[in-house]
C-alpha positions as CSV (number, residue, x, y, z in Angstrom):
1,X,138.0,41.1,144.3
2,X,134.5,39.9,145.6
3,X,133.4,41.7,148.3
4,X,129.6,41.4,150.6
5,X,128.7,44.4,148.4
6,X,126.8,43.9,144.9
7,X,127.1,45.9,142.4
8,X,123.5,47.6,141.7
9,X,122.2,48.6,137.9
10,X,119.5,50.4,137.2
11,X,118.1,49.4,134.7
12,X,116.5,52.6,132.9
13,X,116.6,51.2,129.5
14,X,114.1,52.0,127.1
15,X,112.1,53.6,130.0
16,X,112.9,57.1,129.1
17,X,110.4,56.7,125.8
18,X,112.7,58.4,123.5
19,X,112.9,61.6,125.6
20,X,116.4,62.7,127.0
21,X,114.8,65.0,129.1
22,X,113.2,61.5,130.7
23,X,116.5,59.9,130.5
24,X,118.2,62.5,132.9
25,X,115.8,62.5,135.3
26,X,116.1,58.9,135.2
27,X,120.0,59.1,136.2
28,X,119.0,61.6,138.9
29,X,116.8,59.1,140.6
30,X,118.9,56.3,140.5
31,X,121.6,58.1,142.1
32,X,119.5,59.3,145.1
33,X,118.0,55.9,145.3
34,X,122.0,54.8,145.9
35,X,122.3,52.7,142.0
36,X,125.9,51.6,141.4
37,X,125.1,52.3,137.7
38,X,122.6,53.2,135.3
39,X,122.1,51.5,132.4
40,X,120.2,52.4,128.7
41,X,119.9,50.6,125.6
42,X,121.9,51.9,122.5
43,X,119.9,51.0,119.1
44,X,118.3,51.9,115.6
45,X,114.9,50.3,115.4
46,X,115.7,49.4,112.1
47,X,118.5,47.6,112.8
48,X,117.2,45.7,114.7
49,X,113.9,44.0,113.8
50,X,112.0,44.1,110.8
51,X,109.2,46.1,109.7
52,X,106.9,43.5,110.3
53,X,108.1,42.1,113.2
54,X,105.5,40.6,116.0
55,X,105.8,41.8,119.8
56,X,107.1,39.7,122.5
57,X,104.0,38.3,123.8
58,X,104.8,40.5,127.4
59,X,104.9,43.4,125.1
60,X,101.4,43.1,123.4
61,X,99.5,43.1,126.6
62,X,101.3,46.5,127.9
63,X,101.3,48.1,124.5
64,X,98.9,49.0,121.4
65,X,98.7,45.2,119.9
66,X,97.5,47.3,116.9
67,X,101.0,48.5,116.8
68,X,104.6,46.7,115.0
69,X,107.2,46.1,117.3
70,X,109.4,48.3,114.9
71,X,107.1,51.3,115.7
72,X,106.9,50.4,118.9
73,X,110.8,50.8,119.3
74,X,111.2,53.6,116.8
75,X,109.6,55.2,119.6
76,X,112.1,54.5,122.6
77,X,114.9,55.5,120.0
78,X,117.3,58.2,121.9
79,X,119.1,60.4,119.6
80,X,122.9,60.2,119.2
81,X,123.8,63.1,120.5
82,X,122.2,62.7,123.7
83,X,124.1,59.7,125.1
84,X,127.0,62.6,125.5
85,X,124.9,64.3,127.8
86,X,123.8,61.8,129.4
87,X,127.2,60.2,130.5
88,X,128.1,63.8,130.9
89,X,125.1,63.7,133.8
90,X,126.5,60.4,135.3
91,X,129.2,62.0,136.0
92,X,127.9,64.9,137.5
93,X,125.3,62.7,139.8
94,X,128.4,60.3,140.5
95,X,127.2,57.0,138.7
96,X,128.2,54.5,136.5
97,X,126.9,54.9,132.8
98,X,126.1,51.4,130.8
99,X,124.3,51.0,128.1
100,X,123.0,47.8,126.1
101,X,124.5,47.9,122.2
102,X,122.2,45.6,119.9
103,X,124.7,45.4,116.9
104,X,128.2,46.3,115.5
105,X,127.9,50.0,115.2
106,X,126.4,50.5,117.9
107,X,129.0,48.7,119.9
108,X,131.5,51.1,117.8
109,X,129.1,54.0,118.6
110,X,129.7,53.3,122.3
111,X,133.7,53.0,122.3
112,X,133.8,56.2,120.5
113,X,132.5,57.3,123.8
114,X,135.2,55.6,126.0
115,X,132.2,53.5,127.9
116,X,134.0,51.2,130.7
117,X,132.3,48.4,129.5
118,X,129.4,46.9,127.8
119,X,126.1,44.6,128.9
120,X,125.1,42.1,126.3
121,X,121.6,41.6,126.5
122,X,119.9,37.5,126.5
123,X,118.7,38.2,122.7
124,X,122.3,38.4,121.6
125,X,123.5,35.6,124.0
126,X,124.0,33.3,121.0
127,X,125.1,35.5,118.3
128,X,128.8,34.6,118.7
129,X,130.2,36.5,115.8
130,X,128.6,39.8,117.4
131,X,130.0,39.0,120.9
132,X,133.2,38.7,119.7
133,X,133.0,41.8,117.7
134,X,132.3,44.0,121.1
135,X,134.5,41.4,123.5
136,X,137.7,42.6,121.2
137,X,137.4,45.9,122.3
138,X,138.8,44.6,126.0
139,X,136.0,46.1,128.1
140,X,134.2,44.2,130.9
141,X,131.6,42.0,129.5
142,X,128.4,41.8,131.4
143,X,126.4,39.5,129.4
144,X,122.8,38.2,130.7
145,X,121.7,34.6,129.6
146,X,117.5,34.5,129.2
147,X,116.1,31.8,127.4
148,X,119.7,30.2,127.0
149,X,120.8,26.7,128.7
150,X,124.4,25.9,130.1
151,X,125.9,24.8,126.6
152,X,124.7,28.1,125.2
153,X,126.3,30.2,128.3
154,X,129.5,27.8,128.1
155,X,129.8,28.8,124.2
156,X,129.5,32.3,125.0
157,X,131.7,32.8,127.4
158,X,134.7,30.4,125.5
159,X,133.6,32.9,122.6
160,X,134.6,36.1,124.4
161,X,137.7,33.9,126.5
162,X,138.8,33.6,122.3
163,X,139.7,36.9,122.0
164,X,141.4,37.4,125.4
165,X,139.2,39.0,127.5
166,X,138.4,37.6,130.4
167,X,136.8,39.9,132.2
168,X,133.4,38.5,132.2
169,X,130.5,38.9,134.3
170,X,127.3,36.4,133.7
171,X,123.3,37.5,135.0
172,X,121.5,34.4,135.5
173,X,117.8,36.0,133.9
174,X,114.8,34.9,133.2
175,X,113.1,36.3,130.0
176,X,109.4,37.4,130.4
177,X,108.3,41.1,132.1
178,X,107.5,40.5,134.4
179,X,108.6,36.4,135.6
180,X,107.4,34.1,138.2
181,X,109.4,34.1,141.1
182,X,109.3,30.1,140.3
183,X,111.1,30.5,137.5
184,X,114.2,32.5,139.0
185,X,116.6,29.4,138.9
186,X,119.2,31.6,141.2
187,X,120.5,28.0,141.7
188,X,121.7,28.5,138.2
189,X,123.9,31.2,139.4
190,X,126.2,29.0,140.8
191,X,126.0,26.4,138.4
192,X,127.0,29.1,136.0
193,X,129.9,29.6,138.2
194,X,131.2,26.6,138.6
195,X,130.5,25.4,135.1
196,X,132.2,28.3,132.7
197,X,135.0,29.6,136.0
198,X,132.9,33.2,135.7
199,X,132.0,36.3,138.4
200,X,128.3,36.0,138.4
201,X,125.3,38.2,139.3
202,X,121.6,38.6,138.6
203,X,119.3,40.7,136.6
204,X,115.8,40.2,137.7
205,X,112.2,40.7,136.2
206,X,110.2,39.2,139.4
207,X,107.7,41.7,140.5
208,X,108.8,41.6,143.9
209,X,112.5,41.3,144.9
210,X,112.7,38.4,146.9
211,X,114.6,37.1,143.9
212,X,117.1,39.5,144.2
213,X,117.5,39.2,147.7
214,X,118.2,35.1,147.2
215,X,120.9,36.2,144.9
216,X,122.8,38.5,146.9
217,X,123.1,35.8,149.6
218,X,124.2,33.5,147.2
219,X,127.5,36.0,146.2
220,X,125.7,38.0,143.3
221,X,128.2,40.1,142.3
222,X,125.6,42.6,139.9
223,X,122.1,42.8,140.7
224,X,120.1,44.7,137.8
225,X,116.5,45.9,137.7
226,X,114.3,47.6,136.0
227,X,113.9,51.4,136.5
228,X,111.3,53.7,135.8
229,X,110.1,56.9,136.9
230,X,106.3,55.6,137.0
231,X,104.7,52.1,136.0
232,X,101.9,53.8,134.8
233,X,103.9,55.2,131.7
234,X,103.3,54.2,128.4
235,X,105.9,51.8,127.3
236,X,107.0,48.0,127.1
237,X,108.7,48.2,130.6
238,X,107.1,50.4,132.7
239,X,105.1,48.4,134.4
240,X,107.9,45.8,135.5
241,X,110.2,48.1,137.1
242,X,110.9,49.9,140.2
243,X,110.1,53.1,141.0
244,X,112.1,55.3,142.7
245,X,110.5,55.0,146.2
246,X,110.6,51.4,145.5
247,X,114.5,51.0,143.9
248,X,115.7,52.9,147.0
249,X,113.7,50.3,149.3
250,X,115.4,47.3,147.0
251,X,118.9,49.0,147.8
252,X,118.3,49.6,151.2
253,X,117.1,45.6,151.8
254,X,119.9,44.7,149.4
255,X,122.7,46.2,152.1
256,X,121.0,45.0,155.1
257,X,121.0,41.4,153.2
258,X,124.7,42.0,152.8
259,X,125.7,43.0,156.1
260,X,124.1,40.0,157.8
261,X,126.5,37.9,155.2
262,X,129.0,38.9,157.3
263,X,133.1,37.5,157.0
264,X,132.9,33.7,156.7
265,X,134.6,33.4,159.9
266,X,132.4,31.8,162.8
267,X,134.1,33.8,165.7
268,X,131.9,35.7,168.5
269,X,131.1,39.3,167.8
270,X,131.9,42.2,169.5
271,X,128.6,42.3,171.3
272,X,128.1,38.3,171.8
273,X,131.8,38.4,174.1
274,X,130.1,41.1,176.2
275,X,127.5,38.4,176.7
276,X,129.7,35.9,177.6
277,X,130.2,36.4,180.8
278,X,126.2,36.6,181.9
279,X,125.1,33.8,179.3
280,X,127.4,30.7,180.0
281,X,127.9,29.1,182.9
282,X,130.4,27.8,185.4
283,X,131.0,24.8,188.1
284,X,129.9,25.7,191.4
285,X,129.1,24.5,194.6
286,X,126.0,22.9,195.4
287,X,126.3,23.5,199.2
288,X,128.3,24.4,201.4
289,X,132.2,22.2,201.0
290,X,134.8,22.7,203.5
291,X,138.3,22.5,203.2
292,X,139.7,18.6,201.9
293,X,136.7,17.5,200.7
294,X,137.0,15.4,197.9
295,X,134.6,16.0,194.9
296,X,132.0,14.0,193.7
297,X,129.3,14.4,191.1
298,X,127.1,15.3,193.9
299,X,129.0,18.2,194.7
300,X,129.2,20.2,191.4
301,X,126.3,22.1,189.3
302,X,126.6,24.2,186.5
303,X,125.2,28.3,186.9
304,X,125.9,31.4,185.1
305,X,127.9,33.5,185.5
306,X,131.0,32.4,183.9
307,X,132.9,33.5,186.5
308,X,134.8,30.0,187.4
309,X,136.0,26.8,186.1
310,X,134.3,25.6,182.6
311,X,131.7,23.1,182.8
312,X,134.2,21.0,180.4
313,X,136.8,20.3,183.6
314,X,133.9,18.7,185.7
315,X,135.6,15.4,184.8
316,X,139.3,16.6,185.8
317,X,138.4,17.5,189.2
318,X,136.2,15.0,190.1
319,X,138.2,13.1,192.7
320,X,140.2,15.8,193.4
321,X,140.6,17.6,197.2
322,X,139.4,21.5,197.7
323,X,142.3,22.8,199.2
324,X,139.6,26.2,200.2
325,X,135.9,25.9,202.2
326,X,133.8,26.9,199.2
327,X,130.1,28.2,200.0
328,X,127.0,27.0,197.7
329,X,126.5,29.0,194.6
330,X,130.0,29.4,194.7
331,X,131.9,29.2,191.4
332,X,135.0,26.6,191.8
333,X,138.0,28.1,191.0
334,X,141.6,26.7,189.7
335,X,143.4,28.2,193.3
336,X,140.7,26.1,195.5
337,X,141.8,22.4,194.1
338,X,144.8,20.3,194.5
339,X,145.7,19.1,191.8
């Protein structure tokens, strides 16, 4: 199923700030920059944190510090009804709709709208009863694994395995906005890989995307990013995401990373055996050899083209008799030896 082509997400999330309105012109732009996929996060504020919940420390130096994480998110909230029209614009703008759900309902919320499949997000990576709850529903699982180590990825992934769904996809992340590229661990990837027999990708908070580049040559299946339509929005995200001139450039390096992958077969390409004949060489003559003389080492040099005998065969002839007067820069040929 794995082909030299990731599958790209981008990651609008919470980077519409409540407006649908933002939201589609988010979709818009990541279908011209060439996204796989575009991704939001389905939630009720108050379902998820409590009133007096602290920020994430990334979040208090983007945001009012003044401010409660539960206002901050009541704020990103998207209306219900919007997430129709939304999916509705996917469609239109040919790409894949995902979105993040926090808790039951909102998993429930999703299904009602026939989603293809559902991204879990690090927060909820070790909340087993509520991965089981959305892994039941037999959609692809795409679950990212920030601030977890392997035992915690290994439990997940048996969790969703339980209820016979194995179609699983794990991000290796790192959970600050935005992360050292030190702390990328795409090593992990494929430890991931190996460890819990998973498809793996990568969902990436580095500023730059180096990171992401690593990944893809190390057979990311997903890359996901952060989307916005400018970093200079108000918002928790904003300033760790792409924006569109910059998503199209990650998409662009992305596919040139993936065509120089290439099959996995070492075999000359087209244009290297239309350089064979001008870059390797052949055994010729040193100087001029008449008819029965019998080669020595003396005899025989090695020159481009390859227009003769293979350098490898020096030892086969040596000692044998030209049955042809060769001239010097000659290339030796099978017909002139008796063999």
């Amino acid at each position: 199923m794995k082909t030299n082509r990731s599958y790209i997400i981008a990651e609008a999330g919470v980077n519409h700030n409540g407006d649908v309105n933002i939201a589609l012109q988010l979709i818009d732009e990541a279908s011209k920059a060439g996204a796989d996929c575009v991704k939001f996060q389905t939630f009720k504020a108050s379902q998820i944190v409590s009133k007096n919940s602290p920020k994430a420390k990334y979040q208090l130096l983007v945001t009012d510090p003044k401010e409660s994480q539960a206002e901050m998110l009541k704020k990103l909230e998207l209306d219900l009804d919007a997430y129709k029209i939304l999916i509705e614009r996917c469609k239109e703008k040919d790409i894949d709709f995902l979105s993040t759900p926090y808790n039951k309902q909102d998993a429930d919320f999703l299904e009602d709208l026939n989603v293809t499949g559902y991204k879990i997000a690090s927060g909820q990576l070790t909340e087993i009863p509520f991965l089981k709850y959305v892994a039941a529903k037999q959609k692809t699982m795409i679950i990212s694994t920030g601030m977890a180590n392997m035992a915690d990825v290994f439990s997940a992934v048996e969790a969703i395995r339980e209820t016979g769904n194995d179609d699983i996809i794990v991000l290796q992340c790192t959970t600050n906005y935005p992360s050292k590229i030190e702390d990328a661990n795409i090593l992990a990837m494929d430890s991931i890989k190996v460890a819990c027999k998973v498809r793996v990708g990568y969902s990436d908070h580095v500023e730059n995307n180096f990171a992401c580049y690593a990944a893809v040559a190390l057979g990311a299946e997903i890359v996901e990013k952060h989307f916005t339509l400018d970093k200079n929005m108000e918002g928790p995200d904003h300033s760790s995401s792409l924006n569109p001139e910059e998503f199209k450039e990650l998409i662009y390096c992305i596919r040139q990373v993936e065509q120089s992958l290439g099959t996995g077969l070492k075999v000359p390409s087209v244009i290297e055996r239309d350089n064979i004949y001008g870059m390797k060489r052949s055994l010729v003559a040193l100087s001029d050899l008449a008819a029965g003389t019998v080669l020595e080492e003396k005899h025989i040099g090695y020159k481009r083209p390859a227009n003769g005998l293979s350098p490898n065969m020096v030892d086969d002839i040596l000692g044998k008799q030209l049955l042809t007067d060769v001239k010097e820069d000659e290339a030796l040929q099978y017909s002139a030896i008796k063999w």
